[in-house]
C-alpha positions as a printed Julia matrix, in Angstrom:
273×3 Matrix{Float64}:
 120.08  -16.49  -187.96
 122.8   -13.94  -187.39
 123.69  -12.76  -183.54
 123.2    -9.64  -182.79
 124.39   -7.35  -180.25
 122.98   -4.95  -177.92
 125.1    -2.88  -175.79
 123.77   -0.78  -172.55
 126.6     1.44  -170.97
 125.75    3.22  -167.88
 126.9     4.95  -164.94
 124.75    6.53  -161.92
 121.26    5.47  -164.13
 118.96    4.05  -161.55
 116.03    5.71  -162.43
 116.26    4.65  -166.33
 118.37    1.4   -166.54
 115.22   -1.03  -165.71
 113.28    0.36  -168.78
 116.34   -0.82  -170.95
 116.42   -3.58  -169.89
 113.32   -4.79  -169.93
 113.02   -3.72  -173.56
 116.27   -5.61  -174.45
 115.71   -8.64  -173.16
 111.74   -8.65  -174.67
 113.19   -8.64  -178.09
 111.67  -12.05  -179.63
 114.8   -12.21  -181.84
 115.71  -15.99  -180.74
 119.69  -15.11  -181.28
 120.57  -11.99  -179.36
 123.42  -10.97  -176.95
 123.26   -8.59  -174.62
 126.06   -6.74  -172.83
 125.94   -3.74  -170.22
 129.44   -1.74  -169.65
 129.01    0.25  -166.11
 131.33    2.77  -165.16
 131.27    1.95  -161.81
 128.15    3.61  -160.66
 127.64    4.23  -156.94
 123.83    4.23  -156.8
 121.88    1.35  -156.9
 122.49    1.0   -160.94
 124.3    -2.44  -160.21
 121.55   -3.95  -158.17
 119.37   -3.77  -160.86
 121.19   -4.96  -163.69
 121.76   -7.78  -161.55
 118.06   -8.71  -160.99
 118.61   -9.56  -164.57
 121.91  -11.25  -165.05
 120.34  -14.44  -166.1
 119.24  -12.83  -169.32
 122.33  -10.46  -169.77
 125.54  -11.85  -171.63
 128.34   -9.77  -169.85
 128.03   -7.53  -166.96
 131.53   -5.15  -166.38
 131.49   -2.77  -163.83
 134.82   -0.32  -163.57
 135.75    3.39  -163.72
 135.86    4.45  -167.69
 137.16    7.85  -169.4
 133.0     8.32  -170.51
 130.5     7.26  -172.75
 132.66    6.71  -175.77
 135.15    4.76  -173.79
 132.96    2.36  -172.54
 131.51    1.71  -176.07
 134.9     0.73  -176.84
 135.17   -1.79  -173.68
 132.31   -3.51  -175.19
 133.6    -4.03  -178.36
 136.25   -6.83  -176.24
 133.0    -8.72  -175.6
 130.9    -8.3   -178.93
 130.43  -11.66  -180.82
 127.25  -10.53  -182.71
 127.48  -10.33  -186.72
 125.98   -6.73  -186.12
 125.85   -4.28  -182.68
 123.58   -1.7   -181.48
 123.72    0.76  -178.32
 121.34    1.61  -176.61
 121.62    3.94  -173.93
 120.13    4.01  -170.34
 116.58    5.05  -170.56
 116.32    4.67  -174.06
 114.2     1.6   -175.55
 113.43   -0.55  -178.35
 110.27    0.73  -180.5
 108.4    -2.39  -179.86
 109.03   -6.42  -179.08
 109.68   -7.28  -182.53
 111.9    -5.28  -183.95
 115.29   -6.64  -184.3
 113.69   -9.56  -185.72
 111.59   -7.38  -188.66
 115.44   -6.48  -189.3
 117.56   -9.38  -189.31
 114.84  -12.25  -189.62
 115.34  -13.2   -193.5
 118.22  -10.69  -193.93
 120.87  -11.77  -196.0
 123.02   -8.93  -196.86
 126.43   -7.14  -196.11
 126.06   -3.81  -195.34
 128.07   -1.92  -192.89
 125.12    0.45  -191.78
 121.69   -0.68  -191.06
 119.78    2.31  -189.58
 115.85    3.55  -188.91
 113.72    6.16  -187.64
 113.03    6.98  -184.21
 111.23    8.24  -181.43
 111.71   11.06  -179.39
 109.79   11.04  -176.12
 109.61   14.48  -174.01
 106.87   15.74  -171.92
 104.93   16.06  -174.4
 104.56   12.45  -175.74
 106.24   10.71  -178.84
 107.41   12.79  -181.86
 108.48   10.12  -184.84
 112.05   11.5   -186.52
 112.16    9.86  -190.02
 115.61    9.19  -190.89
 117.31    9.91  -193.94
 121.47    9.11  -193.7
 123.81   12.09  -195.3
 125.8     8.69  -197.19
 122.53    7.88  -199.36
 123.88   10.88  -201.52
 126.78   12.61  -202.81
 128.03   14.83  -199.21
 130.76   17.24  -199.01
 133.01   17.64  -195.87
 131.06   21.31  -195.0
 128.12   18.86  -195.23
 129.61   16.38  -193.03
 129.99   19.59  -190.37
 127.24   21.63  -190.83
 124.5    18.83  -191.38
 123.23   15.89  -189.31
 124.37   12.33  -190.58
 120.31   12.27  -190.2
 119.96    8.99  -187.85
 120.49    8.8   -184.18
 122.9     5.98  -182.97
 120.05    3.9   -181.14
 118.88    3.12  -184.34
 121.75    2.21  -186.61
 122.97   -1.14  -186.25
 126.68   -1.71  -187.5
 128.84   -4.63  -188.59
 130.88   -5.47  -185.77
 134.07   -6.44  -187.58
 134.12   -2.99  -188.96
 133.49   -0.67  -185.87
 135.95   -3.32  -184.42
 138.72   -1.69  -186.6
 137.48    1.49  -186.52
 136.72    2.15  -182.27
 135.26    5.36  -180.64
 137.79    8.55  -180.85
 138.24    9.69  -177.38
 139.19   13.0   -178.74
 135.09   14.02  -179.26
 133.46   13.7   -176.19
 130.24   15.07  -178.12
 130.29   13.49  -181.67
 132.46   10.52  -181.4
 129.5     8.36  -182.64
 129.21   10.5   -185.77
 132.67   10.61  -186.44
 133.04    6.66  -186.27
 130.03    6.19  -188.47
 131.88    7.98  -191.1
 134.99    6.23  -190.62
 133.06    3.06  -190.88
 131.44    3.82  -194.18
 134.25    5.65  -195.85
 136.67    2.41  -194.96
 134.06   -0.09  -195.46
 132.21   -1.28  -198.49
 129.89    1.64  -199.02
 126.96   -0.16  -198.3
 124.11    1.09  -196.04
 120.32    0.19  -195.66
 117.39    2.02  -194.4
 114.71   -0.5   -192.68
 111.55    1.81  -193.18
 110.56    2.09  -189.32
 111.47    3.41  -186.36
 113.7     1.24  -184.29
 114.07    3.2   -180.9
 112.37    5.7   -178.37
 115.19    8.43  -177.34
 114.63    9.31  -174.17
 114.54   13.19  -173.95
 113.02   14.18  -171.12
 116.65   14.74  -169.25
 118.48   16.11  -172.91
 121.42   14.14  -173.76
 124.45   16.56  -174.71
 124.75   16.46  -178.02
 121.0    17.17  -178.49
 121.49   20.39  -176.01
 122.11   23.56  -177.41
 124.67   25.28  -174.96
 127.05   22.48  -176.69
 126.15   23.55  -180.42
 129.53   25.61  -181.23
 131.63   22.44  -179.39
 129.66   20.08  -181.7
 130.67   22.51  -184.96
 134.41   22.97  -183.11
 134.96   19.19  -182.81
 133.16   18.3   -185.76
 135.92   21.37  -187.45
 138.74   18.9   -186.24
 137.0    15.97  -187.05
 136.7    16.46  -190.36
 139.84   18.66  -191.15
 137.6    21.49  -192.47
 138.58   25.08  -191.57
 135.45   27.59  -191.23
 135.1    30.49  -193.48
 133.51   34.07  -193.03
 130.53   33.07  -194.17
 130.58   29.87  -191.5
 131.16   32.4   -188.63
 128.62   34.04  -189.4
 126.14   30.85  -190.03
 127.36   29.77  -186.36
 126.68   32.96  -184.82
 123.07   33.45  -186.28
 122.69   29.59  -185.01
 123.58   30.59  -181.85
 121.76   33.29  -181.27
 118.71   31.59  -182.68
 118.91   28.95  -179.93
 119.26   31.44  -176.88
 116.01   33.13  -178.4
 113.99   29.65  -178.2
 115.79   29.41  -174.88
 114.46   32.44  -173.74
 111.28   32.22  -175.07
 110.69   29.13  -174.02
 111.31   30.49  -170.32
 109.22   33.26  -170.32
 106.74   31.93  -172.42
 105.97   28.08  -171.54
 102.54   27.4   -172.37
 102.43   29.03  -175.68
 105.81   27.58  -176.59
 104.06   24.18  -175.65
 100.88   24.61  -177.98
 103.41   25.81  -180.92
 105.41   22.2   -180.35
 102.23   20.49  -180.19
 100.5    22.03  -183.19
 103.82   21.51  -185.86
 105.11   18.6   -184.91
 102.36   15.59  -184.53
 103.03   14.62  -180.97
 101.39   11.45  -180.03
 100.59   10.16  -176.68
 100.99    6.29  -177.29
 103.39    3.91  -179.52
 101.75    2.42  -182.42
């Protein structure tokens, strides 16, 4: 079977790093490594990743330039055919999935990606995936669309993302902007497993998921993609804006009946499957 990588970086997580773990290490995959890249935290982070050192691969604790830069410590350490990242607080979707992935796989792709969860207060909402490369994309795509998977459930070929790295340059949407670099130099070969292979934690927001940092995700995404915005674009990223302060708002002065909206449209769930 091939090794496979998962990668925790952290810094300051004490109250989410345990769950990680725990649902790392449970994976019955029989040929897994796992590495955790802390920027030295000052809470008691450390002290719990240590509980589990016996099951952990490679512990490194030091000062790093943020998340992107740690992701790119770990790739000195990665031996696994294929890697993974998985934040702090964020888990696997159950015990068995790496293994439904990689058990009798045989194939090359560069990108092997899933569906998700998203867990917020009001239980589990399932995102299906569905990757902007499975069909003809545009560079205004490539800005103005999702790549349509999150990161804790794509699972890339680590000889590639060796080559390609993390672009310190986009703080926000470095992991979208390596993706692409990863398929566009690669071979052009992706797969979609079918299932959801993570929970993302969104109880706390993570900032690319927060909407005061929607025009510096279009801005860097602008830059990453050497695409200049139009009129029309301006315009787009104004009405966007303006439709997220409204929710904002809303959601403020109105939090119960924004809550029974959420729960009626979008099939909450209080348990995993």
């Amino acid at each position: 079977m091939k090794k496979i990588s998962i990668v925790t970086v952290c810094f300051n997580c004490v109250g989410t790093i345990e769950q990680t773990i725990k649902s790392v290490i449970s994976q019955d995959y029989p040929n897994l490594e796992y590495i955790i890249i802390d920027g030295a935290s000052q809470d008691d982070t450390l002290n719990i990743v240590e509980k589990y050192q016996d099951s952990i691969t490679k512990i490194l604790s030091e000062p790093d330039k943020g998340i992107f830069d740690a992701m790119n410590k770990s790739l000195n350490y990665v031996t696994g055919k294929y890697v993974l990242f998985m934040n702090a607080g964020d888990t696997f979707a159950n015990e068995h999935v790496v293994s439904d992935i990689f058990k009798n796989y045989d194939g090359d792709d560069n990108l092997l990606y899933g569906d998700d969860y998203v867990l917020n207060d009001l239980g589990y909402m399932k995102r299906q995936a569905h990757a902007i490369y499975e069909r003809p994309f545009t560079i205004r795509d490539l800005v103005f669309k999702s790549q349509g998977f999150s990161h804790q459930s794509l699972f890339t070929k680590t000889e590639q993302l060796q080559r390609v790295k993390f672009c310190l340059d986009f703080p926000l949407g470095a992991d979208y902007h390596t993706t692409y670099k990863v398929f566009m130099t690669g071979n052009h070969k992706l797969k979609y497993v079918g299932f959801p292979i993570s929970v993302f934690d969104d109880r706390n927001g993570g900032a690319s998921h927060n909407g005061k940092f929607m025009i510096q995700i279009y801005v860097e995404r602008k830059s990453m993609f050497k695409y200049e915005f139009s009129f029309l674009d301006k315009v787009i990223l104004l009405w966007k804006s303006i439709r997220f302060n409204s929710k904002y708002y809303l959601s403020k002065l109105f939090p119960y009946l924004i809550s029974v909206y959420r729960i009626k449209n979008r099939n909450y769930i209080k348990q995993l499957p």
